[in-house]
C-alpha positions in Angstrom: 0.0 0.0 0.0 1.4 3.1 -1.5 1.1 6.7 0.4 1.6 10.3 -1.3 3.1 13.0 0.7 4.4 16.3 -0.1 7.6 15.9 2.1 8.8 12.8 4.2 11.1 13.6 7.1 13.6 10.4 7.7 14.1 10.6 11.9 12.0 11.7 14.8 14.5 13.9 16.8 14.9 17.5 17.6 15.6 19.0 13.9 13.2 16.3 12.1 10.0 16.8 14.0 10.7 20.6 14.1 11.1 20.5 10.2 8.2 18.9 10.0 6.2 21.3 12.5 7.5 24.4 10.5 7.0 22.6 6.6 3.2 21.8 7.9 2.4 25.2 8.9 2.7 26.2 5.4 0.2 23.5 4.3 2.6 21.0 3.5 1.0 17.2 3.9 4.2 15.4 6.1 5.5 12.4 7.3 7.8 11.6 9.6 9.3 8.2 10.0 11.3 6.5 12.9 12.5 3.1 13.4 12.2 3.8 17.6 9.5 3.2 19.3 9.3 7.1 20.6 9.9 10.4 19.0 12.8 12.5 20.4 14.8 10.1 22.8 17.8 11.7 22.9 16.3 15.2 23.8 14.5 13.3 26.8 18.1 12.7 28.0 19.3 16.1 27.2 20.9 18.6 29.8 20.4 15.9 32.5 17.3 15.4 31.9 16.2 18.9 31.4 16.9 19.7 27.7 19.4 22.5 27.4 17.6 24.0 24.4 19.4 26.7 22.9 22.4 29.2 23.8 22.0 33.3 24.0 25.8 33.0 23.0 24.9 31.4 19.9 27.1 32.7 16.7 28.7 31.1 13.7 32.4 30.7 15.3 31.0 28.7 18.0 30.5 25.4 15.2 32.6 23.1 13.8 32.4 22.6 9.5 35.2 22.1 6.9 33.5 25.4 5.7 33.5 28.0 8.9 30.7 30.3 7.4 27.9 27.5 6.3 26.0 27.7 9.2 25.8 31.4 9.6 22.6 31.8 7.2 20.3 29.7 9.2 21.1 30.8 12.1 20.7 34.3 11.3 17.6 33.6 9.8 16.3 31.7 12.9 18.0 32.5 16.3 17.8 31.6 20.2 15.0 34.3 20.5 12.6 32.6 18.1 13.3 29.4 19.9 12.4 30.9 23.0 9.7 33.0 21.9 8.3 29.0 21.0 8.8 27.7 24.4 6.9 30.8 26.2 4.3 30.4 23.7 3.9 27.0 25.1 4.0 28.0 28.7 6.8 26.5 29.5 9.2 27.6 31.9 12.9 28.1 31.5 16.2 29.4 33.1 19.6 30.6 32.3 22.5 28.5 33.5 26.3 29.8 33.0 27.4 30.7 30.1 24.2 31.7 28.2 22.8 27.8 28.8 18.9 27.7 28.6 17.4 25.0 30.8 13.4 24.0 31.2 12.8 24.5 35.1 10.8 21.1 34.5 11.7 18.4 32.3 12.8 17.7 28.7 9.5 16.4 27.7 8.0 19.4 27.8 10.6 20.0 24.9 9.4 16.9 23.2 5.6 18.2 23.9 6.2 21.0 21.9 7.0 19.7 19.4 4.4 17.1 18.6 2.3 20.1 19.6 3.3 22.1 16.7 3.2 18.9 14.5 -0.2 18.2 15.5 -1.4 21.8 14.6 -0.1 20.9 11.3 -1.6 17.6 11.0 2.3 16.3 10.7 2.1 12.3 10.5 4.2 10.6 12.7 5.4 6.7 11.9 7.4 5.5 14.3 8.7 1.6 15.1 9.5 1.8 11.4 11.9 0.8 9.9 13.5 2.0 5.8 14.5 -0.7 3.8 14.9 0.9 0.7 15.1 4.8 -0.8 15.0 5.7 -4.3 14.2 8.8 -6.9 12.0 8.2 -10.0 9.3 10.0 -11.7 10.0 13.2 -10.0 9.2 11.6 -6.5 11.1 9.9 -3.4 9.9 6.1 -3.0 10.7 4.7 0.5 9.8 1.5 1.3 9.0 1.1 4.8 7.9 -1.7 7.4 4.7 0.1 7.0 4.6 0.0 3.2 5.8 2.4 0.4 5.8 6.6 0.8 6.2 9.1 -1.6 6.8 12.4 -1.9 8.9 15.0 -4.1 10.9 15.8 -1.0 13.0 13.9 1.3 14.9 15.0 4.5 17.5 13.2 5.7 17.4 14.1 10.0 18.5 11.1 11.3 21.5 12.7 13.1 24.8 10.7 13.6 26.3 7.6 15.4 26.7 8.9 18.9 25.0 7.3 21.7 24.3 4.0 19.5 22.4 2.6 22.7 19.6 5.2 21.8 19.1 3.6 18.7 21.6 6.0 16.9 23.2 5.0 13.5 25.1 6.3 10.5 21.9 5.5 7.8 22.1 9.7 7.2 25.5 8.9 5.3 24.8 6.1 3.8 22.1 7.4 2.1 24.0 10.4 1.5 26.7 8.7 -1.0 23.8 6.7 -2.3 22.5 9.8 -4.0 26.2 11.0 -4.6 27.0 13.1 -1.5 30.5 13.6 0.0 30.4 12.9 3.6 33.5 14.2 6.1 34.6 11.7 8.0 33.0 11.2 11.1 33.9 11.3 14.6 32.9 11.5 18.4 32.4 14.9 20.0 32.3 16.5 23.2 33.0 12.9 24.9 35.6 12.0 27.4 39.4 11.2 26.5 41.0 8.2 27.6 44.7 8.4 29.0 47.7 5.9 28.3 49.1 4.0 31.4 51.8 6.4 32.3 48.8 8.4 33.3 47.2 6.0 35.9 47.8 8.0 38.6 45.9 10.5 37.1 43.2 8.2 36.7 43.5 7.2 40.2 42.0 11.0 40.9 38.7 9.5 39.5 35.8 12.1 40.6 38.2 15.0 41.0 37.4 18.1 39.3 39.1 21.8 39.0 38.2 24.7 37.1 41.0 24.9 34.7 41.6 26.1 31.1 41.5 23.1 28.5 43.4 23.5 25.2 43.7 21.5 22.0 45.0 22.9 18.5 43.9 26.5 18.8 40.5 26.1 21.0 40.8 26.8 24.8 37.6 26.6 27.0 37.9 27.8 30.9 35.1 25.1 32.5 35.6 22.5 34.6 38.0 19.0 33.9 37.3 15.7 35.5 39.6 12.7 36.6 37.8 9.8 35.5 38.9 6.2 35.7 39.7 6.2 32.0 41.1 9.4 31.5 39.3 13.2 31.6 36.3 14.4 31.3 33.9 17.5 32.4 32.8 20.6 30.7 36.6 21.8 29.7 37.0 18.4 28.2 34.5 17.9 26.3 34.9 21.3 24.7 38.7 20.6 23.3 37.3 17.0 22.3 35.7 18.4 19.5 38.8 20.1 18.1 41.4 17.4 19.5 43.0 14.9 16.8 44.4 11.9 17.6 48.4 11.9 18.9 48.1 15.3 19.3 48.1 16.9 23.7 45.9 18.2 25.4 47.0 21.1 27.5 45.6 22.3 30.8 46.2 25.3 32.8 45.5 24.2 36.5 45.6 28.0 38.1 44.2 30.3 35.4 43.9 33.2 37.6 47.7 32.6 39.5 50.0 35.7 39.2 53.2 35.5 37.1 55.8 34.5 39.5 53.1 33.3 41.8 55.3 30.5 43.2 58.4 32.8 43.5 56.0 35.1 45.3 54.6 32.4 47.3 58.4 31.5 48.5 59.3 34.8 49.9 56.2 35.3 51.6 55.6 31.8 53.7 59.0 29.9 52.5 58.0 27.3 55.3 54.9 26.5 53.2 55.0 23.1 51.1 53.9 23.2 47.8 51.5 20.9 48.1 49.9 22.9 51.0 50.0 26.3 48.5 48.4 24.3 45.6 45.6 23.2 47.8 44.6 26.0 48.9 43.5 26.7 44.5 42.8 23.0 43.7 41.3 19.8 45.7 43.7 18.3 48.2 44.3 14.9 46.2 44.7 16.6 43.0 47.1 19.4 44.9 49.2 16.2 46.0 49.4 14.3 43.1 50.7 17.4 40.9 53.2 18.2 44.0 55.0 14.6 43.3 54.7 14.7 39.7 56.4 17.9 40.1 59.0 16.6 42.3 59.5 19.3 44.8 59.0 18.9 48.5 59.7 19.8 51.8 59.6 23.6 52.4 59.5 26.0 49.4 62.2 28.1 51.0 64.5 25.6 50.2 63.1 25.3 46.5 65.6 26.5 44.2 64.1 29.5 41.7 64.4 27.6 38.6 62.5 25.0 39.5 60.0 27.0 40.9 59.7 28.5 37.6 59.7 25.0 35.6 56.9 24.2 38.0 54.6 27.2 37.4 55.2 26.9 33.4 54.2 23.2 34.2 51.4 23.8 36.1 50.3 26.1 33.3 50.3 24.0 30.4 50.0 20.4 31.9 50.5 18.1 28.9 47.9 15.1 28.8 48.4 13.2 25.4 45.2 11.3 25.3 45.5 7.9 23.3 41.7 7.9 22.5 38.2 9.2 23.4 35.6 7.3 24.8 33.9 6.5 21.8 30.6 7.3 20.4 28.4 5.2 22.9 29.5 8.4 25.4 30.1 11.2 22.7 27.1 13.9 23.0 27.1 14.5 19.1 29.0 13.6 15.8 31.7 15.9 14.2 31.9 15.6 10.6 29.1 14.0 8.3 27.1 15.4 5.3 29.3 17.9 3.7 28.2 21.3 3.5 29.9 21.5 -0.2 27.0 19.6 -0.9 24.1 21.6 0.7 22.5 25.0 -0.1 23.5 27.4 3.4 20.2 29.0 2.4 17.7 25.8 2.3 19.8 22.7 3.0 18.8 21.5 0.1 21.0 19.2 -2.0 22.5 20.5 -4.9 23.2 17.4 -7.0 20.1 15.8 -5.8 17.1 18.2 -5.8 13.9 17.7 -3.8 16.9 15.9 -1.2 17.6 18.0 2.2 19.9 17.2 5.0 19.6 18.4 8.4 21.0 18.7 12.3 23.6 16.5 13.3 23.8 14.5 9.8 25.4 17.6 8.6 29.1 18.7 9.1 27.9 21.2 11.7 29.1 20.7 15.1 28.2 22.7 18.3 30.0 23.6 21.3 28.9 22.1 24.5 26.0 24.2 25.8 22.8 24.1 23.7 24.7 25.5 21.0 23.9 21.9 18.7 19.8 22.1 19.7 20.2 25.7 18.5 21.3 24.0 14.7 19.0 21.9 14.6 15.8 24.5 15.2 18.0 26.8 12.8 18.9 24.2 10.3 15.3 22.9 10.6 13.4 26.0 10.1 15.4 26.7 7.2 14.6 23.0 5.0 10.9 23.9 5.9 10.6 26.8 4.6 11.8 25.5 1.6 10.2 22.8 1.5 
C-alpha cells in the first residue's frame, strides 16, 4: 500500500520533528518516520534530563564545518529568540545556566511536547517503530519503502543525526544514504565525549571524581570550564569542549591555576617559605589533585629551600599540563558527531542538495558541530526552520 506526501522527514529527533512542525504550517501534507519506538529520545536525556535548548551566546564561530561560514545563514535567519519566543508560547518555563545555557525549570518532555504540539497543529504524521528498507528517486518523486509499506513524496529530509550514543538507537543510515545519491560525507567522529589516558597516566586516573576549574586547550581552542579525573582518562565541561577540536596523537593542555600571578610560586616562596607546595596548591585546587601534581612535580619539603628555577619550571608546568590522550571514549559516550554530510553539498540557504534536488539534509547529519551548551539544539531548530521553509 502506497502513500503520497508532499515531504517525508527520515528521523523523529529535535531537527526532524521541528522541520516537519515548520514545513506543515505552510500547508505541506508530512511524514515523519522512525524506526524507535518514541519520537525524540535523545532530547528526553538532554541537559540531564532537562533539555538545554538553545544558547544566548549562539554565533557562527562557535560550530565546527570544513567550511566555517555555512551555518551562519540559518542561524541568522532563525535565532535563540525565536526558539524561546516558542517555548513561552507554550507556557513552558525556563532558566539561564552559566554561560548563556537555557534549561526547562521542569523536564525535557515538555521540549518533546512541543514539538508534537506544533506537529499536531499541522496535521504532521508521525510513523514511528518503522523501519527503511529501501530509498530511491523516480518519476520526480522519493519512493521509501517502509515496514509500514511504500511513501512518496517529491521531497525527502535526511534528519536522522549521527552515530553517537548507539544505545539510543543511533546509527550512520544519514551517510549512507547520502553517497547513495552522490553526496561527499566528512569523516565522522565523536564529539564532546571524554578522553582516555595511556598507562603512564594512571595515577591521574586514580584521581577519579576530581574536578578543578582549569583552562582546557587542543589545537587553537581553549575553553575555561571544569575537567574531570575519571577512571579512563578526563572528562567534564573543559574536556569535552577541546574534544571536539582534539586529533588523535596530538596533547591536550591544561592550565590548572588560570587566575595565578606571574611568579606566583616565587611570590609564594618569599612570603611563607616554610609552606610546602603541596599545601600552596591546595589551597587553588582539591587536596588529592594538589598532592598528586606536587609529586609529579618533584619538589617537597619547604619552598624556602626550593631553588628559583624549579619553581619557575613548575609554574610553566602547572600552566600547560600536557595530557596526550590515546583515544576518546567513543561514540556510545560522545554527546554528538563531528563531521558527516558535507556542507559543499548543501544550499547554506535551504539545505537542500544540490546534485540531488527535492533531497535536504539536516542537524547533526550535517558537518555542523556545536560547542557544549545548547549550542547543537540551536542547529538543529536553525537548520530545521530553514529546509521547511523551503520545502
Amino acid at each position: 500500500m502506497s502513500s503520497t506526501h508532499d515531504a517525508i522527514v527520515l528521523g523523529a529527533g529535535a531537527a526532524g520533528l521541528f522541520c516537519a512542525a515548520t514545513a506543515a504550517a505552510r500547508g505541506r501534507r508530512v511524514v515523519v518516520v522512525d524506526h524507535a519506538d518514541e519520537v525524540g529520545k535523545k532530547i528526553l536525556i538532554s541537559g540531564g534530563g532537562r533539555c538545554n535548548f538553545t544558547n544566548l551566546h549562539t554565533a557562527p564561530d562557535r560550530y565546527l564545518s570544513e567550511n566555517a561560514h555555512f551555518a551562519r545563514s540559518a542561524l541568522a535567519r532563525y535565532t535563540p529568540a525565536d526558539f524561546v519566543a516558542l517555548v513561552e508560547k507554550h507556557g513552558i518555563a525556563w532558566h539561564e545556566k552559566t554561560l548563556g545555557q537555557l534549561f526547562c525549570d521542569g523536564s525535557a518532555r515538555q521540549i518533546v511536547a512541543l514539538l508534537l504540539d506544533e506537529c499536531a497543529a499541522g496535521a504532521v504524521e508521525l510513523r514511528t517503530s518503522t523501519s527503511v528498507s529501501d530509498v530511491r528517486h523516480a518519476d520526480g518523486r522519493f519512493h521509501i519503502t517502509t515496514s509500514g509499506g511504500e511513501i512518496c513524496a517529491p521531497a525527502l529530509v535526511i534528519a536522522t543525526g549521527g552515530p553517537s550514543i548507539p544505545k539510543m538507537g543511533a546509527t550512520g543510515f544519514a551517510y549512507d544514504l547520502a553517497r547513495r545519491f552522490g553526496l561527499k560525507v566528512v569523516q565522522p567522529r565523536p564529539a564532546l565525549v571524554p578522553l582516555t589516558l595511556p598507562g603512564e597516566d594512571v595515577l591521574f586516573r586514580e584521581l577519579s571524581g576530581v574536578s578543578a576549574n582549569v583552562v582546557a586547550r587542543a589545537g587553537k581552542a581553549a575553553f575555561r570550564e571544569a575537567a574531570l579525573f575519571t577512571h579512563r582518562g578526563l572528562s567534564g565541561p573543559a574536556i569535552l569542549q577541546v574534544s571536539s577540536y582534539w586529533r588523535h596523537g596530538e596533547a591536550v593542555l591544561i592550565d590548572f591555576l588560570p587566575d595565578a600571578a606571574p611568579d606566583w610560586l616565587l611570590a609564594a616562596k618569599r612570603e611563607r617559605p616554610r609552606a610546602a607546595l603541596r599545601r600552596v596548591l591546595g589551597e587553588a585546587l582539591p587536596e588529592r589533585l594538589a598532592t598528586t601534581l606536587a609529586e609529579q612535580l618533584g619538589i617537597g619539603g619547604e619552598l624556602g629551600t626550593a631553588q628559583d628555577k624549579a619553581l619557575r619550571g613548575a609554574q610553566e608546568r602547572l600552566a600547560r599540563w600536557r595530557f596526550v590522550p590515546n583515544g576518546s571514549e567513543g561514540y556510545a559516550k560522545a554527546e554528538v558527531t563531528a563531521g558527516g554530510i558535507s556542507t559543499a553539498e548543501l544550499s547554506s540557504k535551504t539545505m537542500e542538495a544540490k546534485k540531488a534536488p527535492g533531497l535536504y539534509a539536516i542537524g547533526e547529519a550535517v558537518d555542523v558541530t556545536g560547542w557544549l551548551g545548547g549550542y547543537n539544539f540551536q542547529w538543529a531548530w536553525a537548520s530545521a526552520h530553514a529546509a521547511g521553509q523551503a520545502l
